[in-house]
N, C-alpha and C positions, 0 to 999 in steps of 0.2 A: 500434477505438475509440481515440482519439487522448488525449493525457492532459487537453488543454480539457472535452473529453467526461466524463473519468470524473470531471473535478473539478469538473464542473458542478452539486456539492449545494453546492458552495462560494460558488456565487457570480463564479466565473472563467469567461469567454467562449472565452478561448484560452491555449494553454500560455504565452506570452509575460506572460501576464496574472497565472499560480499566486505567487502569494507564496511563497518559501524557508523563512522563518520566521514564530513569532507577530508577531516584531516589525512585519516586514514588513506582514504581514495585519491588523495592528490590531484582535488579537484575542488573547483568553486562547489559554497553551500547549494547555492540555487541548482548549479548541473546536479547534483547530489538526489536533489530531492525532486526535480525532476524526473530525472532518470529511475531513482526508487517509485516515484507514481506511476508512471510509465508501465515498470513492472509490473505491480499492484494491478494495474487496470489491465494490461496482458492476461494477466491469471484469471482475473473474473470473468473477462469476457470470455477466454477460453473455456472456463469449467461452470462457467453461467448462461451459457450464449442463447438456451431453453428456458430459461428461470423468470415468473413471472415480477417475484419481490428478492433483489439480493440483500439479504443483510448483513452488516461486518461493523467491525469496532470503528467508536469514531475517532482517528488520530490524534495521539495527544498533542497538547499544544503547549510549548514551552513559555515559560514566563516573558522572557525575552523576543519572544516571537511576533513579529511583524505580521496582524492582521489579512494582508494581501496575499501576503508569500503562504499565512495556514490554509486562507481558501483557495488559492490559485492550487495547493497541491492538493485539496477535497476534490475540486473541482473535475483536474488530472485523472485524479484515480478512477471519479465516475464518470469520465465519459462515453459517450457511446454506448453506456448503458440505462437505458430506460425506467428503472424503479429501482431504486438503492432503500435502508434505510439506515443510518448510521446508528449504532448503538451504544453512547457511552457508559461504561463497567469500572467498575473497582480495581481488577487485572486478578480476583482470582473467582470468578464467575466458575460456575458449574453447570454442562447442559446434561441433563435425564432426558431419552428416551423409552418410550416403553410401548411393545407394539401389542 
């Protein structure tokens, strides 16, 4: 699923198209983030819907950022999905596989 795809409750055709911000998108923060969770948890459930443990990054959180509104979007992302584990990273992590 490419990320056109998952942000397709948005209203976005193609990644080129995803707005960065509310401002951008011409829309309230909260529909924003929202609707970016929304996606998020589209993709997983899609491409995770067999997966006993998903794990992903855990969202950053802005200095500014209102407690409720960072977990009401954690929350968003995993719904309906049964074992998350959020992972917080540096942002230049490196995964090796070796079979």
């Amino acid at each position: 699923m490419t990320l056109g795809e998952a942000f397709g409750s948005c209203g976005h055709a193609a990644t080129q198209d995803i707005a960065v911000d509310a401002n951008e998108a011409n829309i309230s923060g909260d529909e924003f983030f929202t609707c970016a969770a929304a996606g998020l948890n589209a993709a997983i459930r899609t491409h995770s819907s067999d997966a006993n443990l998903v794990v992903t990054n855990l969202p950053f959180i802005h200095e500014d950022e209102e407690p409720v509104g960072y977990f009401g979007f954690v929350r968003k992302v995993c719904d309906c999905v049964e074992n998350v584990m959020f992972v917080r990273g540096s942002g230049v992590e490196v995964i090796t596989t070796y079979a």
